[in-house]
VMD Tcl script that draws the C-alpha trace (Angstrom):
set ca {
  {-62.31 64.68 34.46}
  {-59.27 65.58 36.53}
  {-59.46 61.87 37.59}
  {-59.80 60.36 34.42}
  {-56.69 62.64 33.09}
  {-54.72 62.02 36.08}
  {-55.18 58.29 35.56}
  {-53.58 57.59 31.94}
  {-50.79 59.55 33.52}
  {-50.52 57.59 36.78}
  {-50.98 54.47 34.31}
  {-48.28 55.01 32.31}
  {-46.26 56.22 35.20}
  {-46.73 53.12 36.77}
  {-45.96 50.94 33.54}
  {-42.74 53.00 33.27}
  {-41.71 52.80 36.89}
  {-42.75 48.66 36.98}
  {-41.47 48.25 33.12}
  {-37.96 49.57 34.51}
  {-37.57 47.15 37.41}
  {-38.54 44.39 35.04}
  {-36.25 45.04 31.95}
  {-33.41 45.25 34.69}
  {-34.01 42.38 36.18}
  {-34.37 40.44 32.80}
  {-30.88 41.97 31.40}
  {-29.49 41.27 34.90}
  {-31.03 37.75 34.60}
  {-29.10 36.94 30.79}
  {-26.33 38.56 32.08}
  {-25.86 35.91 34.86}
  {-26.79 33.05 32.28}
  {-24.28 34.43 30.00}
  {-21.66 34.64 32.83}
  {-22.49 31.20 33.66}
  {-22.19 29.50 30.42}
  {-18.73 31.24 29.89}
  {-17.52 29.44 32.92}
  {-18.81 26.76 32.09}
  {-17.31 26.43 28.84}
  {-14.30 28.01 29.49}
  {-13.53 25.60 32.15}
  {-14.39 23.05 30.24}
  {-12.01 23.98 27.54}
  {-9.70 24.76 30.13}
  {-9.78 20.56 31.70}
  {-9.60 19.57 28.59}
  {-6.26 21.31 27.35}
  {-4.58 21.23 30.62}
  {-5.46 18.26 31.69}
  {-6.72 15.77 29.76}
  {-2.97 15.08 28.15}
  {-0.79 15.20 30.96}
  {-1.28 12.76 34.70}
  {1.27 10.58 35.86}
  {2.22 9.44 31.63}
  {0.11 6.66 31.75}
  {-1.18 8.17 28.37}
  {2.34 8.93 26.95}
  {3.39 5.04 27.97}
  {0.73 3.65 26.04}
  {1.71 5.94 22.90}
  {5.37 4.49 23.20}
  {4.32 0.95 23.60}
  {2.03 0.99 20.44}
  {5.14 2.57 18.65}
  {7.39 0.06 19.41}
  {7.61 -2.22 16.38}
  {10.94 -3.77 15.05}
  {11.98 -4.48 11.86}
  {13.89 -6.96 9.77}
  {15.42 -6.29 6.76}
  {15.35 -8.26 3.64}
  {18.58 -8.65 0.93}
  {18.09 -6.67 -1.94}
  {16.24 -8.49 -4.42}
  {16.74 -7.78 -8.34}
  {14.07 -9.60 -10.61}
  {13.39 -9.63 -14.44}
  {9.35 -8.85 -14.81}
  {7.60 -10.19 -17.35}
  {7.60 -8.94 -20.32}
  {5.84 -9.03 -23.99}
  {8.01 -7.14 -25.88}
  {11.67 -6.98 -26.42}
  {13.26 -5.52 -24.51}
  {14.03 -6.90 -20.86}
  {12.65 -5.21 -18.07}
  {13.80 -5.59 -14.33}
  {12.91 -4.73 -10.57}
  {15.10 -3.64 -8.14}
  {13.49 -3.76 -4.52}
  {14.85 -3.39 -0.80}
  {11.99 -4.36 1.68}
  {11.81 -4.05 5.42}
  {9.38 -6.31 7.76}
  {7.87 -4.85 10.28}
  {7.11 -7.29 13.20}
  {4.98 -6.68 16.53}
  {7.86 -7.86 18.83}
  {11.59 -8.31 18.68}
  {11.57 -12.10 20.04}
  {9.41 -12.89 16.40}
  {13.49 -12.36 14.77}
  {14.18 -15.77 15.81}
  {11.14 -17.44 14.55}
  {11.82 -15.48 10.78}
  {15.56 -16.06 10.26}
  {15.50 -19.61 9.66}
  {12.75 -19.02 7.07}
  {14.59 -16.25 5.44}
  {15.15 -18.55 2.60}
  {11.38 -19.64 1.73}
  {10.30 -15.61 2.54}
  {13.20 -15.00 -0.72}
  {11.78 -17.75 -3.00}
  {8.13 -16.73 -2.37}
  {9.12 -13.31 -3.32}
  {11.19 -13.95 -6.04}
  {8.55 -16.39 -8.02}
  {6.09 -13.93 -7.43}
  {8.18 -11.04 -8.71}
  {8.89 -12.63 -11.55}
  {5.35 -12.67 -12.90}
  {4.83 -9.50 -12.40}
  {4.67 -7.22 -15.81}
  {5.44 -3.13 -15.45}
  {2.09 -2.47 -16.15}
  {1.07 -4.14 -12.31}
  {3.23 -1.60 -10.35}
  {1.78 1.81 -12.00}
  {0.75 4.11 -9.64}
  {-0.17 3.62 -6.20}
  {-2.52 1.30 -6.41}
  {-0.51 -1.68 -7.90}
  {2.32 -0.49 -5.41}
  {-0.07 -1.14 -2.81}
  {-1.13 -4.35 -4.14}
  {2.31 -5.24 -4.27}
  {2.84 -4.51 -0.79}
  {-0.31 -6.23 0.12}
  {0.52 -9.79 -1.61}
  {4.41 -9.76 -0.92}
  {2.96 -9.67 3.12}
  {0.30 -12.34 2.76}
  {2.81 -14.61 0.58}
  {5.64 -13.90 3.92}
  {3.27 -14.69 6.34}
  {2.59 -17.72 4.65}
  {6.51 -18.73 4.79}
  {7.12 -17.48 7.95}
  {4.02 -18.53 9.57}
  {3.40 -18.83 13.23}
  {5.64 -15.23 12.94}
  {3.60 -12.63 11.40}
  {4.73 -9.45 9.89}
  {2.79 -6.37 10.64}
  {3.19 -4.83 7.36}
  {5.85 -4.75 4.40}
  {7.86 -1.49 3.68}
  {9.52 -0.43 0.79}
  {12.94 1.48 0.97}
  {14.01 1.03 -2.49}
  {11.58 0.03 -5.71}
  {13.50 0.80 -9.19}
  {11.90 -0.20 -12.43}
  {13.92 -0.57 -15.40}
}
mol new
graphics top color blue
foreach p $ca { graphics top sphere $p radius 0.5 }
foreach p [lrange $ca 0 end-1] q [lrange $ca 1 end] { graphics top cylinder $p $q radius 0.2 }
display resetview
């Protein structure tokens, strides 16, 4: 019986003397994973923030070149809008044209005069109701530029800002 006793000891001896070895090398195993995947990331992250935006400025030159737009503005226009009622309504607008490159000035100066009439007619029809809110000043925007690049055309204008619109 001494050997049967002396074997559930030596058994669990054994378990705790193998279990030990193995739970140490399994936390010392994660540990290195863990270690690894910090690196990993963190050098990653650290590619990406150091040096993903700087180089030679190849990046920054392309920045600057889709930046550079010029622009032409327009004579102040004053229109009445349509009306039902009344009393006379008007709109006051100061636009600027955006073009892709500086040489398309040429091309839109001698036009300058249809690019006026096509705005003005259009203008005209307008009623106050068509420029509330920013939808109907985006429609605006978006038919004053079709009805320029239509006058001005081979020249086209990027888009059409507004510096001044007054409704009275």
């Amino acid at each position: 019986m001494t050997d049967e006793t002396q074997n559930p000891e030596t058994d669990e001896d054994a378990e705790g003397e193998e279990g030990a070895p193995r739970k140490s090398k399994l936390k010392l195993i994660i540990i290195a994973a863990a270690a690894v995947v910090l690196l990993l990331g963190g050098g990653g992250a650290a590619y990406f923030l150091l040096f993903s935006g700087g180089g030679d400025g190849g990046g920054d030159e392309i920045a600057i070149a889709a930046v550079e737009t010029y622009f032409y503005d327009l004579p102040e226009m004053t229109v009445n809008l349509a009306n039902t009622g009344d009393a006379e309504q008007f709109l006051k607008l100061s636009v600027s044209l955006e073009l892709e490159k500086e040489e398309m000035v040429a091309g839109l100066e001698p036009r300058l005069t249809l690019v006026m009439d096509a705005f003005q007619v259009y203008l005209r029809e307008l009623r106050r109701s068509d420029l509330e809110g920013s939808a109907g000043i985006y429609r605006l925007k978006d038919e004053l530029r079709r009805r320029v690049n239509l006058a001005v055309y081979p020249v086209q204008v990027q888009n059409i800002l507004f510096k001044e619109i007054l409704v009275q």
